[in-house]
C-alpha positions in Angstrom: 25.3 -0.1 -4.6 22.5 -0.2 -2.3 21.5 -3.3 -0.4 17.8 -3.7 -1.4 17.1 -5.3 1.6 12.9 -4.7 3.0 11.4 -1.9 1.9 10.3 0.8 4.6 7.1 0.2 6.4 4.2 1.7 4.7 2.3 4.8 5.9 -1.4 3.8 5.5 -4.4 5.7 5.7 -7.3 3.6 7.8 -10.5 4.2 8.2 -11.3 4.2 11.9 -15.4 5.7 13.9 -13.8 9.3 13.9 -12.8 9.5 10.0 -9.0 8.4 8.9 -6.1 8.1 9.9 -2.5 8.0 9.1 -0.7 4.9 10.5 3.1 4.2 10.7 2.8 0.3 10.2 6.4 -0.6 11.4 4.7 0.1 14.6 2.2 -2.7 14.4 3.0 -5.8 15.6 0.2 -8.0 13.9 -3.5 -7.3 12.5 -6.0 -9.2 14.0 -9.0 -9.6 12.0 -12.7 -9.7 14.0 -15.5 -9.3 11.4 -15.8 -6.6 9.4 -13.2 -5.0 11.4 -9.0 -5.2 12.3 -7.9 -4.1 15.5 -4.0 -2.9 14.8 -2.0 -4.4 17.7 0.7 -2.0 18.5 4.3 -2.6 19.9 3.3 0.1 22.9 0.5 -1.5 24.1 -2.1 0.0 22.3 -4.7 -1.0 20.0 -6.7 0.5 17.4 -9.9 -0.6 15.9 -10.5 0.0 12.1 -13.3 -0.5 9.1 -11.8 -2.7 6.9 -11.0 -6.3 6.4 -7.9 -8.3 6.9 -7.9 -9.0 2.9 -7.8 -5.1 2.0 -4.4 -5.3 4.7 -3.0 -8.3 2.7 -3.2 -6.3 -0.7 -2.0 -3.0 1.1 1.2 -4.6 3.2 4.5 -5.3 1.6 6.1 -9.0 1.7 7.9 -9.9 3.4 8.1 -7.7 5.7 4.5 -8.7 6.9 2.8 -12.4 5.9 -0.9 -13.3 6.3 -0.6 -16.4 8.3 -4.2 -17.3 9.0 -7.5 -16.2 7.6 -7.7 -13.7 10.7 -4.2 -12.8 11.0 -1.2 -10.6 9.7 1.9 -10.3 11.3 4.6 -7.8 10.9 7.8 -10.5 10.6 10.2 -8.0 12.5 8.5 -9.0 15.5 8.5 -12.9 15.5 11.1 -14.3 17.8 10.7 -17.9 16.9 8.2 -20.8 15.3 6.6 -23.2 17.0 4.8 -25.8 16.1 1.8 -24.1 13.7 2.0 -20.5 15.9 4.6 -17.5 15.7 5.8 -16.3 18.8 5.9 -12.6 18.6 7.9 -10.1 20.8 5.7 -9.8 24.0 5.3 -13.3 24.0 2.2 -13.2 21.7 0.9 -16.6 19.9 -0.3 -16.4 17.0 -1.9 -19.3 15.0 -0.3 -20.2 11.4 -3.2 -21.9 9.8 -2.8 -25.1 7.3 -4.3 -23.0 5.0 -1.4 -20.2 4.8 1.5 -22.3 6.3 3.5 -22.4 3.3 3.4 -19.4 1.9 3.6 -17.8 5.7 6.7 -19.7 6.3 8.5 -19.0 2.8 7.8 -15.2 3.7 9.4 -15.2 7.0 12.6 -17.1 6.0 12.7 -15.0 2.9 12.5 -11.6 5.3 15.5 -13.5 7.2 17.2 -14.4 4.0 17.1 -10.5 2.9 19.1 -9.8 6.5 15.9 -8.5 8.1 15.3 -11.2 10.8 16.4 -10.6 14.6 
């Protein structure tokens, strides 16, 4: 029998100035929202800016394999390295703020993606 384990990473199809485009998430470390806008953060360096808001990413993204952790934040759990205090430390050493707001339910995500023998 199969270990269910985390689903893959979805494939999503983002809307972006020149049309749409197909994105591999597993390659994006977090989602930082700005607006009417997310800019993807990528684990290469790169960035990309899209048209739609971080709430259309939270209904899109599997848990919990990626938790909304602030109102303009999602992160991809694969790349946090440790907590601290009310921020994830990503790979890269990137902060990024856990708000009171989705502490909980941020936290419980990440140690279930650990529980489910996904964590680093």
């Amino acid at each position: 029998m199969k270990d269910p384990g985390i689903a893959p990473a979805p494939v999503l199809e983002v809307k972006i100035d020149k049309g749409n485009k197909l994105i591999n998430t597993a390659e994006v470390i977090y989602f930082g929202g700005n607006g009417k806008h997310v800019v993807m953060h990528f684990k290469d360096g790169n960035e990309l800016d899209t048209h739609q808001l971080v709430k259309w990413y939270e209904e899109q993204l599997p848990e919990p394999m990626f938790c909304r952790c602030h109102d303009s934040f999602i992160v991809n759990c694969s790349y946090i390295e440790c907590i601290c205090s009310n921020k994830f430390i990503l790979k890269g050493d990137i902060y990024i703020k856990i708000s009171q707001k989705y502490r909980d339910h941020a936290l419980s995500m990440y140690e279930l993606y650990v529980r489910l023998g996904n964590g680093n």
